[in-house]
C-alpha positions in Angstrom: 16.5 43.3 24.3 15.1 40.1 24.7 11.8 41.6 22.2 14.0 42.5 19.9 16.0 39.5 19.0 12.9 37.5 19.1 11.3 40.0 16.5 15.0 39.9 14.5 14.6 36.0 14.5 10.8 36.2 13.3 11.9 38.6 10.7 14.8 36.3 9.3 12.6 33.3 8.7 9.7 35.0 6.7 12.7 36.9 4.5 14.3 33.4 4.0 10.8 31.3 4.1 9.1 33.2 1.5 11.5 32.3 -1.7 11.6 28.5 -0.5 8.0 28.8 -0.8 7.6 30.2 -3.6 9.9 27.8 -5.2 8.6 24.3 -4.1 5.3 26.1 -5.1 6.0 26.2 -9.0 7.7 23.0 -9.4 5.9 21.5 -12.2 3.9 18.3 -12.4 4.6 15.7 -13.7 4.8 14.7 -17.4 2.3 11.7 -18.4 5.5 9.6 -19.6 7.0 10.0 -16.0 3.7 9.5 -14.3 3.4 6.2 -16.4 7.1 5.2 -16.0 6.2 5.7 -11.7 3.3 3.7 -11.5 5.3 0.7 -13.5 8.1 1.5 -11.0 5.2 0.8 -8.6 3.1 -2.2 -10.0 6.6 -3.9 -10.3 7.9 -3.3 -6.8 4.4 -4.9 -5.7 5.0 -8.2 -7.8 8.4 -8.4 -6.2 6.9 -7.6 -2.6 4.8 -10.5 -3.6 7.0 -12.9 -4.4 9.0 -12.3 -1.4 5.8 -12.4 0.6 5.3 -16.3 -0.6 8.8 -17.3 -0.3 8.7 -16.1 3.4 5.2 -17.6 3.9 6.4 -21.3 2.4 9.3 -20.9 4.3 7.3 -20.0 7.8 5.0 -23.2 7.1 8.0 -25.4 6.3 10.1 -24.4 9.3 6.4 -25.1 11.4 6.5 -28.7 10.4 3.2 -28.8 11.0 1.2 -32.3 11.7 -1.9 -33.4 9.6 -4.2 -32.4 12.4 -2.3 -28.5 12.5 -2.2 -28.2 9.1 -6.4 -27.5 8.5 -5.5 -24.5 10.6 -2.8 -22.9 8.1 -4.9 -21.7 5.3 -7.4 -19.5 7.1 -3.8 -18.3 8.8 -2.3 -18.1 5.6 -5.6 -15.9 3.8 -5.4 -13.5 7.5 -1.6 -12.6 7.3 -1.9 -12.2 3.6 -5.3 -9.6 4.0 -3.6 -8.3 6.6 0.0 -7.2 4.7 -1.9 -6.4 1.7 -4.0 -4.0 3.3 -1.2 -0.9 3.6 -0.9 -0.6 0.4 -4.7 0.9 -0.6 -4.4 4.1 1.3 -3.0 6.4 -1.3 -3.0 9.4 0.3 -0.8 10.4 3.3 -2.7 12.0 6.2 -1.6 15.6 4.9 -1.4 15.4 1.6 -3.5 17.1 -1.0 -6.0 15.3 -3.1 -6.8 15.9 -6.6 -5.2 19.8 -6.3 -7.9 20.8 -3.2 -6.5 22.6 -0.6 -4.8 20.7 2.2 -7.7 19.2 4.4 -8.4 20.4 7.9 -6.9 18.9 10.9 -10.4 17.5 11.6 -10.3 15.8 8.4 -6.8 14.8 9.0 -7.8 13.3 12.2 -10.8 11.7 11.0 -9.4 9.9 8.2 -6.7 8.6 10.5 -9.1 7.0 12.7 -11.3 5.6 9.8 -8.1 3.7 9.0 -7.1 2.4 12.2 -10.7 1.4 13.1 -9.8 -0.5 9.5 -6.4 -1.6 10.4 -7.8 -3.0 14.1 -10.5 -5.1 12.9 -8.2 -6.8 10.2 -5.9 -7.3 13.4 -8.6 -8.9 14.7 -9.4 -11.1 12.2 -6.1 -11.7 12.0 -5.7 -13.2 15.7 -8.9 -15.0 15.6 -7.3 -17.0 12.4 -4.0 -17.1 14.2 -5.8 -19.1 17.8 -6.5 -22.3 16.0 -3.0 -22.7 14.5 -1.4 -21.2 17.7 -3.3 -23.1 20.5 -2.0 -26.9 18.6 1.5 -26.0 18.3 3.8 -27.4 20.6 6.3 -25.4 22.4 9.6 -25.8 20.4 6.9 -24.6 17.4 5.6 -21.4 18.8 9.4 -20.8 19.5 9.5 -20.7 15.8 6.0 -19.4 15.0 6.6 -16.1 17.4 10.2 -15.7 15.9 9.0 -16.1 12.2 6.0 -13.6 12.7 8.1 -11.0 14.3 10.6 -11.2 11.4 7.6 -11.2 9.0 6.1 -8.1 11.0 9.5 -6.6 10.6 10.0 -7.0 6.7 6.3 -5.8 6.6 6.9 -2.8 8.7 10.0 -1.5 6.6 8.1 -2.2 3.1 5.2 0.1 4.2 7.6 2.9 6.1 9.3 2.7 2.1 5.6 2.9 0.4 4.9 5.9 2.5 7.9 7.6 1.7 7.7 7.6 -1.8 
């Protein structure tokens, strides 16, 4: 009985999972025009990432009030965090996704191009805390207050515009 329903059940999904197939399978490509029209849909998302990136980076320093002898520490800071939130953006490919109409890559080369790109994203971390002591080490504690509270909203913001990259 228990054989039977299982085979009923396997038989189901391959008589409902071929047409679906089939059909995302023949969806055309895109036109030029729309392929143009996507990437300016892109480029200008970017600019306005980017512009929201300053504002929250002038407005991080400000609320820092930072003394003559803290502020040399900002810009090497400042040129970290902005390496550093840049960086999502270059991979163009998800981990699964086909590249130039090949086949889908292997799991292998799924699971090597993963770790290629956190052994990228871990040493821009690390660039990115050794920018960060200086700065960090000469605040005082009402400043890291702000410094830890700005960062994590920064990390936040930064976090949901890269989930909303990768699922376009």
């Amino acid at each position: 009985m228990r054989n039977s329903i299982i085979a009923g059940c396997a038989a189901a999904t391959l008589v409902f999972a071929a047409p679906l197939a089939s059909s995302f399978a023949e969806t055309d490509a895109a036109s030029p025009d729309q392929q143009e029209h996507s990437e300016q849909s892109r480029e200008q998302r970017r600019q306005q990432w980017a512009t929201v990136f300053d504002a929250r980076l002038v407005g991080f320093k400000a609320s820092l009030a930072l003394a003559s002898d803290q502020e040399k520490n900002w810009p090497a800071f400042e040129a970290a965090l902005r390496s550093f939130a840049q960086s999502p953006g270059q991979w163009k490919h998800h981990d699964g996704a086909k590249t130039d109409g090949d086949a889908a890559p292997s799991p292998v080369d799924v699971m090597r191009r993963m770790s290629q790109r956190m052994g990228q994203r871990s040493a821009q971390l690390t660039a990115l805390a050794d920018a960060t002591t200086p700065l960090y080490t000469t605040l005082d504690d009402n400043q890291k207050l702000i410094f830890r509270a700005t960062l994590r909203q920064m990390w936040r913001a930064h976090r949901y515009e890269h989930e909303r990259r990768r699922g376009q």
